[in-house]
C-alpha angles and dihedrals in degrees: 000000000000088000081055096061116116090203151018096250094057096051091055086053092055093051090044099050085045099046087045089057095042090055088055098046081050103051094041081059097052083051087055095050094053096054092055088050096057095039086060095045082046094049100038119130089194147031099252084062099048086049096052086044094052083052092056088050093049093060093036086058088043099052085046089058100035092053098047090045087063095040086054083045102057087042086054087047090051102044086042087054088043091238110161106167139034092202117116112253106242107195108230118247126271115264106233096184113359088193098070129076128224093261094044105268119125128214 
């Protein structure tokens, strides 16, 4: 798809619209891991379990905030760049006769 791409702008789109999805499949899966952390720690008999569990919830912590802070990285490179969109910049037509309407009539 990226060898598709007409232009270069596209194909940032593209990688940006992908990457964009990818943080957030990431960071839903850190969540996850979290809660079973925290089932196991919940549902432990003994305190090798509980222990194991309270790991799984560390990393679980520690992905959650790996991945938002670079979430909050990439917003502070864009604002400092002053980019404001990700969409593609599509150059307007060239006005053949701007006295003219659409129908016919002129001004």
């Amino acid at each position: 798809m990226v060898a598709s791409a007409a232009t270069l702008t596209d194909t940032l789109v593209f990688m940006s619209t992908f990457l964009n999805g990818v943080i957030g499949l990431f960071i839903t899966l850190a969540i996850v891991v979290f809660f079973w952390g925290l089932i196991k720690y919940l549902w432990s008999m003994g305190t090798e379990d509980a222990h194991e569990g309270l790991k799984i919830m560390f990393w679980g912590v520690i992905a959650i905030f790996v991945m938002v802070s670079i979430w909050g990285i990439i917003r502070l490179l864009q604002s400092t760049l002053k980019v404001t969109s990700t969409d593609p910049v599509i150059p307007k037509g060239v006005v053949v006769n701007p006295g003219v309407y659409q129908q016919g009539n002129t001004y």
